[in-house]
Structures are given as structure tokens and as C-alpha cells.
C-alpha positions as CSV (number, residue, x, y, z in Angstrom):
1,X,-79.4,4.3,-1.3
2,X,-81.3,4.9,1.9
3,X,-80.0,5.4,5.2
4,X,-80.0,2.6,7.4
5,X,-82.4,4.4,10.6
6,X,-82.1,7.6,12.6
7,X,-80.8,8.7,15.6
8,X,-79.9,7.1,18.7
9,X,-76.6,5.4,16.8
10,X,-77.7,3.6,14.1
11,X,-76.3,2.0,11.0
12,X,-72.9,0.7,10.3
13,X,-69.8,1.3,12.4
14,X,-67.6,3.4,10.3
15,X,-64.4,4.6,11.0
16,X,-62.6,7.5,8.4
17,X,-58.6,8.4,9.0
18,X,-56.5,11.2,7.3
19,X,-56.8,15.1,7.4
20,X,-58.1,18.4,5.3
21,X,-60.6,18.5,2.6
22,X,-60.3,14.9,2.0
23,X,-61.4,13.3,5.1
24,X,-64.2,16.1,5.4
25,X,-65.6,14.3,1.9
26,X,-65.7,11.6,2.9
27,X,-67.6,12.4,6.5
28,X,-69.7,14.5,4.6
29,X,-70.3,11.2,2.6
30,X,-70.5,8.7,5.1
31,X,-73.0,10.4,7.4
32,X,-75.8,9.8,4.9
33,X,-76.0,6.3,5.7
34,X,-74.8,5.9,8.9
35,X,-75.3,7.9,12.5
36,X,-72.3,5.9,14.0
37,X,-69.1,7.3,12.3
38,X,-65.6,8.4,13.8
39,X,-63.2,10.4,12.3
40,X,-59.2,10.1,13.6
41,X,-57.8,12.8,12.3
42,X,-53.8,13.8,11.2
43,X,-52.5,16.5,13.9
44,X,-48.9,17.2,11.9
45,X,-50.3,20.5,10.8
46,X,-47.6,23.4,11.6
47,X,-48.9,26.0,9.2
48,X,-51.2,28.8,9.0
49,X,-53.5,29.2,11.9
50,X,-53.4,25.8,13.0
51,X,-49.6,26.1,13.3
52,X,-49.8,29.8,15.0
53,X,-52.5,28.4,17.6
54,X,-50.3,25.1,17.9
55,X,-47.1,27.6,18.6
56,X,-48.7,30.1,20.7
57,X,-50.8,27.4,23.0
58,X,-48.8,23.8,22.9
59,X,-51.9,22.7,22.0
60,X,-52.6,19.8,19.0
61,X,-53.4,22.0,15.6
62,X,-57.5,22.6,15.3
63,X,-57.6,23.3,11.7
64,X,-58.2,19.7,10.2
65,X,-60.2,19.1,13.4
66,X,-63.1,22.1,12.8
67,X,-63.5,20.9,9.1
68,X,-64.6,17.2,10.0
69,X,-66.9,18.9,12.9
70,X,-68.0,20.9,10.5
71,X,-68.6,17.8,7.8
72,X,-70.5,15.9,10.3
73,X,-72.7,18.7,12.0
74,X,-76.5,19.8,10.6
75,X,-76.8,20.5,7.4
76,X,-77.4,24.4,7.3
77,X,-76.3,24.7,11.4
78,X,-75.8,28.6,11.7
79,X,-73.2,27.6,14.4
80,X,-71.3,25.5,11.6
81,X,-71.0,28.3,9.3
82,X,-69.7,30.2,11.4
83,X,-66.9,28.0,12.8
84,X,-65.5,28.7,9.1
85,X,-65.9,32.0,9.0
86,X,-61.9,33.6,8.6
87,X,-61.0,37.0,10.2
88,X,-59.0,39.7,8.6
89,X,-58.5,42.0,11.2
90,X,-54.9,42.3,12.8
91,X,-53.9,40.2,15.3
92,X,-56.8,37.7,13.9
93,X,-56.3,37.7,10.9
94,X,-56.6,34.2,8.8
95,X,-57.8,32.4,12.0
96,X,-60.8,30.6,11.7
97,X,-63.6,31.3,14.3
98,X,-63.8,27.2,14.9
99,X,-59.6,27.6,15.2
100,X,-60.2,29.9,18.0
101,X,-63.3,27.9,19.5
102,X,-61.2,25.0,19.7
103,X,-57.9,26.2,20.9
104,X,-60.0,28.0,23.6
105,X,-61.5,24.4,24.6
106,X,-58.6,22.9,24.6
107,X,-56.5,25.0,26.7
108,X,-59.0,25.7,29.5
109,X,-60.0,21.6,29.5
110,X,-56.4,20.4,29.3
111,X,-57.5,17.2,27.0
112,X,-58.5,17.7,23.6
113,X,-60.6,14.7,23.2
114,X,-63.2,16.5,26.3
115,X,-62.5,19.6,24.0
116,X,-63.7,17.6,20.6
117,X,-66.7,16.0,22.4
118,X,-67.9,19.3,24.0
119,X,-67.7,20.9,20.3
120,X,-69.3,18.3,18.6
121,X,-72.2,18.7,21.4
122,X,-72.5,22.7,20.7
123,X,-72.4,21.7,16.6
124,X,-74.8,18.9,17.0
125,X,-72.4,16.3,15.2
126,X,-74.0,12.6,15.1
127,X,-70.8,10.3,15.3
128,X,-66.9,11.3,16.9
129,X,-63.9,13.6,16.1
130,X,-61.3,12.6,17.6
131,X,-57.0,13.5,17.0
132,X,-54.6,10.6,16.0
133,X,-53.1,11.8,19.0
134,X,-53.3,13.6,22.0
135,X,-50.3,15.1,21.7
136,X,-48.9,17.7,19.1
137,X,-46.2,15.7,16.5
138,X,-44.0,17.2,13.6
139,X,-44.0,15.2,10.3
140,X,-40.8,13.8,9.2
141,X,-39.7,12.9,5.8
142,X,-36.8,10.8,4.1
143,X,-36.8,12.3,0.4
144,X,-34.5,11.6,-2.6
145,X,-33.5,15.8,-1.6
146,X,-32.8,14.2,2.7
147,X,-34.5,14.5,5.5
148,X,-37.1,17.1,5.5
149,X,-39.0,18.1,8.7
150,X,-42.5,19.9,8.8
151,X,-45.6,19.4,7.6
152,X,-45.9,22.1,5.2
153,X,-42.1,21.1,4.3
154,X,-42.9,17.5,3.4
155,X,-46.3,18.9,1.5
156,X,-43.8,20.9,-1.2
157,X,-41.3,17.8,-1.1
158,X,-41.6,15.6,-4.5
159,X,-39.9,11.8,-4.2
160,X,-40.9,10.6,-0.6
161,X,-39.6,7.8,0.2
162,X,-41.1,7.6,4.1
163,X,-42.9,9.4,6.4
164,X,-42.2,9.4,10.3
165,X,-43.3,11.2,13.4
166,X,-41.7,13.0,15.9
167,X,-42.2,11.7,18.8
168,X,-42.0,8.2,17.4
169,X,-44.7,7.1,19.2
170,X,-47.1,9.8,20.7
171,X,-50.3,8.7,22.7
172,X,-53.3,7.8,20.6
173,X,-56.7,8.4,22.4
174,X,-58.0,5.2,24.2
175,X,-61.5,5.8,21.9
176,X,-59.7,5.9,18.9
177,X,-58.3,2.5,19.1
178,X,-61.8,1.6,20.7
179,X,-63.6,3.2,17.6
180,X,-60.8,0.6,15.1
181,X,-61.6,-2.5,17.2
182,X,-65.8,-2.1,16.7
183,X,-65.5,-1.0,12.8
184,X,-67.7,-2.4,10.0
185,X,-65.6,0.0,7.4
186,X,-62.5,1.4,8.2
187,X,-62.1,4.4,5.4
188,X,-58.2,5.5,4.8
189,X,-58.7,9.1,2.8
190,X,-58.8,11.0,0.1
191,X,-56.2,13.5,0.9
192,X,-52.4,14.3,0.5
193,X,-51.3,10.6,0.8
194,X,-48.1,11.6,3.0
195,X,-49.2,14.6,5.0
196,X,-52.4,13.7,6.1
197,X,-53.2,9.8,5.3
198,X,-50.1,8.5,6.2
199,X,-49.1,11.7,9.1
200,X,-52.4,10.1,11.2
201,X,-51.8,6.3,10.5
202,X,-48.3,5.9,10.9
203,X,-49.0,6.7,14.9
204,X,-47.8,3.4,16.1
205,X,-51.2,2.4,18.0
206,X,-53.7,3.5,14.8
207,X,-51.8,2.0,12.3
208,X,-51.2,-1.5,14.7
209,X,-55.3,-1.1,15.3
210,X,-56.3,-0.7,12.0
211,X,-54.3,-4.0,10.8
212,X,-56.1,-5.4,13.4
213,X,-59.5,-4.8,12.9
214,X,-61.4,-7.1,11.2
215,X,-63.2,-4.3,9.2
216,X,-63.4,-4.3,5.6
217,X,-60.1,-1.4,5.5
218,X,-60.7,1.0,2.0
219,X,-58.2,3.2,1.0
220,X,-59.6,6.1,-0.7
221,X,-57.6,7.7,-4.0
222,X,-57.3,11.0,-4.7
223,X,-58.8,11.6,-7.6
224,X,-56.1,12.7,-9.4
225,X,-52.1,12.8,-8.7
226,X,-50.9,15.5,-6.4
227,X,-48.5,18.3,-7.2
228,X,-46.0,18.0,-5.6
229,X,-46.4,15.3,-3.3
230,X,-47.7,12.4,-5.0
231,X,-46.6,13.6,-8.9
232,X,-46.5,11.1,-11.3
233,X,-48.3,8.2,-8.8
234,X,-50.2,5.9,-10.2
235,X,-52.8,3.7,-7.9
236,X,-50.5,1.0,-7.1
237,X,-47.8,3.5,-6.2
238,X,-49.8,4.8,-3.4
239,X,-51.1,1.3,-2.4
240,X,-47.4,0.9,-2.1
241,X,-46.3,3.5,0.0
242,X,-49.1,2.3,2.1
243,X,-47.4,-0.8,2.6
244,X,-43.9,0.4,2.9
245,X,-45.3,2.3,6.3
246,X,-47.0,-1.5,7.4
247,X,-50.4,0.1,6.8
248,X,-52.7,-3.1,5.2
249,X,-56.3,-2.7,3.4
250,X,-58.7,-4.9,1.6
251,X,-60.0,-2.6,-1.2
252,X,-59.0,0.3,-3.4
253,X,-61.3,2.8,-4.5
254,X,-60.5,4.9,-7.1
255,X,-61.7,7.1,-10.4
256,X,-59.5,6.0,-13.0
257,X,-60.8,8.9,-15.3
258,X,-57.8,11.2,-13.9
259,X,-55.4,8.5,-12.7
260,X,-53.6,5.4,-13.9
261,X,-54.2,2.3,-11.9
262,X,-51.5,0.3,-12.4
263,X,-50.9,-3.1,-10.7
264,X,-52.0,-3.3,-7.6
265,X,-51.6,-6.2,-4.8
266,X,-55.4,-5.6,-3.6
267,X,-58.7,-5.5,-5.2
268,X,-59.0,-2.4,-6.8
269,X,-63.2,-0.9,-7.1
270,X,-62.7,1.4,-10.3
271,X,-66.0,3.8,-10.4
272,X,-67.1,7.4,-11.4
273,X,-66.8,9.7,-8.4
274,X,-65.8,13.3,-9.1
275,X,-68.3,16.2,-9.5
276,X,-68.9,17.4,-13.0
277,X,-66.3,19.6,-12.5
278,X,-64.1,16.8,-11.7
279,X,-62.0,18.5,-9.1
280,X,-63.4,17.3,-6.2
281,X,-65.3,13.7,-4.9
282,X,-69.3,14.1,-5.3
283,X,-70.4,13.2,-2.1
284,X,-73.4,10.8,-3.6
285,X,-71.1,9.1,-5.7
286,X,-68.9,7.9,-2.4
287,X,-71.5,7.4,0.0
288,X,-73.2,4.6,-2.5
289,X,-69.5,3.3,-3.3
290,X,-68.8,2.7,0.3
291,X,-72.4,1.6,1.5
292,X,-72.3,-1.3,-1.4
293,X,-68.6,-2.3,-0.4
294,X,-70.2,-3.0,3.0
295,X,-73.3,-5.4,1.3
């Protein structure tokens, strides 16, 4: 696979949704063939420094946010590095550097999306970071147990039935629906399929943009069913609860060397894709998956 050209935005327009480690793997592997990539990223996140900054500042949670910059920025950037270097010291401790970065961007700008594109400038990212919304929102869940509220809450919940927001319908950024409309390849995950997938699509305007795009839409499968989210989940299971929140794709991908598939209403693309230590997506493996889904 060779990228298609350098700088000055070239290649296809791809547009990756969902949160944490998972949508950082798939930037990581998206920006090796293409310059023109935009991440829209899950802002539910009420936990650990992200949730102390959101508290303290009112401001949406940086955490997911500094590890796509990160994902997209040079290779080796010093400046990278050290927006995930973690402090232990006192009133610091277990912030992130890029946390702090952030929230201090945020709060003196007043609009996080000015705050992304100012950090993606210092971290010179090629492509976009931008929040599924501009405004902070706490995750709701209806679970077999009831209603559960929080993030981290829903994260530990098992038997999900639906995820919702709170507000119902908070502001999505004017660039992110933009970003949907222009998309070769919209790319739905890896990641916790409720608390970060579903927390950023299930925003009424991204998940209304991305059915309307006339992108090829991928969801991505973990590689493996999550404790205790997602336990026993087949495939189809989480194509379904994709479609039970009125989010629509064209394509599966998936490793069916550490989960079931099942039978699933949409094409499913069945390939090898975790490392050798089979715990994580090899970032070679995806980027040639989702750069011969696009032809």
C-alpha cells in the first residue's frame, strides 16, 4: 500500500468517530494513506482527569481529544510525547500534560473547536480533531439493572439495552457535519461500543449526517468482546445495537480469530488484524483493510 500524495490535503476524505484507544488506532492507521482525515470524537467522559478538568472548568473532557492529536501528529514529535506525559505530584497528579494544554485552550478561547485547531497547529497534525459536541454531555443508559447515568457507570454496566445523552440534543460543530457530508470513508470505531462509538454518534446531528452521507460507512469491531460492556457479543450483536440507536453502515470489519460473527444484516469483511500479541489492532493490517474497501 502506498500513500496516495503528500501534503497540501491529499488522498481520500476520511472521516473516523468514537473515543479512547480505539479511535486513536484507527487515526494512527488511516493517516498513512491519506492527509485529509477528521476525527469526531465521544465527549461523555466523566472520569479521571478528563472528568476532574470537565468538573473544575465546565469545559468538554480533553482526554479522548489529546490521544487522537497525538495519533495524528509527527511521528517522533517531542511535543507529542510530551502531551502524554502524566504527573504524580499533588494537586497534578494523574493529569496528563496535553489534559492541561487543552483545558487551558479551551477556557481562555471559550470554543473548543478554535482550542482543537490551535493544538493540532502546535502538534503539527495533518487532518482535524474535532468533539461530537461543543458542549459537555453525560451518558445515559437503560440496562436490564435500570437506568444508569455516567460514563464510567455505563462502562461497568453489563446488559445495555440503549444509550442516550443528556442534553438530548447538544450542538454538534458546524465542521463536523461538514467533514460527514464530503467523506469517501466514514470509519465507526474500534472502541467500547456504548461508551465511546455509540456516546459520539447517537448526538442527534452526527448520527442524522452520517446516514446521510453517501460514504462507504465501516464499522470497526473490537477485536474481541468487552468485559463488561459488550460480554458475550457476537458481531451481529453489535451491528445490532447499532441499529437499534438508527446508526446505518455498509460494511463490517472484523477479526473473527477472537470473536464470533454471527448473522449479520450487512456485509461483513472477515480479515487478520491484531498484533502478534493479539491485544490490540496492528495499524498495517487496518490501514490496507480500509484503503482496499475504498478501491
Amino acid at each position: 500500500m502506498q500513500r496516495q500524495g503528500g501534503g497540501g490535503g491529499a488522498g481520500p476524505r476520511v472521516v473516523a468517530i468514537g473515543g479512547g484507544h480505539g479511535l486513536a488506532a484507527t487515526l494512527r492507521a488511516v493517516r498513512t494513506f491519506t492527509d485529509r482525515v477528521t476525527a469526531i470524537v465521544a465527549v461523555a467522559d466523566d472520569g479521571g482527569s478528563s472528568g476532574r478538568l470537565r468538573e473544575l472548568l465546565h469545559i468538554i473532557p480533553p482526554g479522548d481529544l489529546r490521544k487522537c492529536l497525538i495519533a495524528l501528529a509527527e511521528p517522533g514529535s517531542p511535543l507529542a510525547t510530551a502531551f502524554d506525559y502524566r504527573f504524580d505530584q499533588e494537586e497534578l497528579a494523574g493529569h496528563a500534560l496535553g489534559n492541561l494544554v487543552l483545558a487551558g485552550l479551551m477556557d481562555a478561547s471559550g470554543d473548543p473547536v478554535s482550542a482543537l485547531d490551535e493544538a493540532c497547529r502546535l502538534l503539527g497534525v495533518q487532518g482535524r480533531v474535532l468533539p461530537a459536541s461543543t458542549e459537555p454531555v453525560v451518558l445515559k443508559a437503560e440496562a436490564a439493572c435500570g437506568e444508569v447515568t455516567g460514563q464510567v457507570a455505563v462502562n461497568g454496566t453489563d446488559h445495555i439495552l440503549r444509550v442516550s445523552l443528556v442534553p438530548a440534543d447538544p450542538p454538534a460543530p458546524p465542521a463536523a457535519i461538514a467533514a460527514l457530508a464530503e467523506a469517501d470513508q466514514i470509519v465507526l470505531g474500534p472502541g467500547s461500543l456504548f461508551t465511546s462509538v455509540l456516546a459520539a454518534v447517537v448526538v442527534p446531528q452526527i448520527r442524522e449526517a452520517v446516514n446521510a452521507s453517501s460514504a462507504q460507512r465501516v464499522y470497526l469491531c473490537n477485536l474481541r468482546p468487552q468485559d463488561t460492556e459488550t460480554a458475550g457479543y457476537d458481531v451481529a450483536r453489535h451491528v445490532s445495537a447499532l441499529l437499534a440507536h438508527g446508526v446505518e453502515v455498509d460494511r463490517v470489519v472484523c477479526d473473527s480469530t477472537g470473536i464470533a460473527i454471527g448473522a449479520t444484516p450487512v456485509p461483513v469483511v472477515d480479515v487478520p488484524l491484531a498484533k502478534s500479541n493479539g491485544l490490540a489492532h496492528d495499524p498495517a493490517r487496518l490501514a490496507q483493510t480500509l484503503a482496499d474497501l475504498l478501491g
